[in-house]
N, C-alpha and C positions, 0 to 999 in steps of 0.2 A: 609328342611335343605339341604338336597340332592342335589335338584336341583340349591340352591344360591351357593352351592359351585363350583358347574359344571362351574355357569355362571362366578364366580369369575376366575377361571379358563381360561377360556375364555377370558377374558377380559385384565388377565394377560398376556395371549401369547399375544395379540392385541397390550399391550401395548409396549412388548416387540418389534414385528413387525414393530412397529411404531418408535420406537428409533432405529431401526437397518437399517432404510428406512434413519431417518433423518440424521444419522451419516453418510451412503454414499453418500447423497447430499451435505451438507457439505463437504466434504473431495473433492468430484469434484470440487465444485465450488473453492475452494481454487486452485485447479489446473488450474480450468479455468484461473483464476485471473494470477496467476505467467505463465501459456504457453501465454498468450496474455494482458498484461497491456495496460490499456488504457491511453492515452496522459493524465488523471487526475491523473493516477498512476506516470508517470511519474514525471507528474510537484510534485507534493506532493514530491518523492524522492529528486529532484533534491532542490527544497527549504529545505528540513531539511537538506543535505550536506552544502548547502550556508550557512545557521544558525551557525551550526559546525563551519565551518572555519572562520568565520564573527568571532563567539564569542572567539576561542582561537587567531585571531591576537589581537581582541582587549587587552583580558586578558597578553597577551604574553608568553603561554605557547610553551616554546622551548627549547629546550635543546642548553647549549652553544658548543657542539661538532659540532652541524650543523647550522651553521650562514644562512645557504642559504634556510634552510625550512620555515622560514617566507616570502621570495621572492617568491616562487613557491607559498606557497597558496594564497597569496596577486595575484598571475596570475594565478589562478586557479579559484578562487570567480570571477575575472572579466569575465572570462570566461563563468563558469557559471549562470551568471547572465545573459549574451547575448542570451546564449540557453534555461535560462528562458525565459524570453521577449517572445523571438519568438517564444517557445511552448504554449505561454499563448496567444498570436495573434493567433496563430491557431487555440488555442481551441475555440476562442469565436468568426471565422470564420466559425469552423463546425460546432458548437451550431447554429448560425445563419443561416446556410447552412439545417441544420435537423429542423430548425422550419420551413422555408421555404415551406420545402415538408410536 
């Protein structure tokens, strides 16, 4: 009886050790992620912004104090739709560039 508890014991810090190990890899990685996004991070941001502003000109959510803010995002969307494009050419430039090698 002794000895199953010893091991239990054991087995507990182990366990313990082990979730203390995984939560600091995690928490790196999330750092990794945010000190250097990859151009897949990017394009992902930059399309849910286009959605956003795609869906409220549609809706026409504006306030009538400011007549001009549906203009700006109407040249904002087009905008970033262009730096879509061309981050999404690049990406499937360096994908092809890294199959390559």
């Amino acid at each position: 009886m002794n000895s199953i508890d010893t091991e239990i014991q054991q087995l507990q810090a182990r366990i313990a050790e082990l979730e203390k190990i995984k939560k600091e890899s995690s928490e790196s990685d999330a750092f990794k992620l945010i000190e250097n996004p990859s151009v897949a991070d990017n394009l992902v941001i930059i399309n849910n912004i286009l959605k956003d502003k795609k869906k409220a000109i549609v809706n026409n959510r504006y306030s009538s104090a400011v007549p001009l803010a549906r203009f700006y995002d109407q040249e904002l969307v087009t905008r970033l739709e262009a730096i879509s494009n061309i981050l999404q050419q690049f990406n499937k430039r360096l994908i092809r560039l890294e199959r390559k090698n």
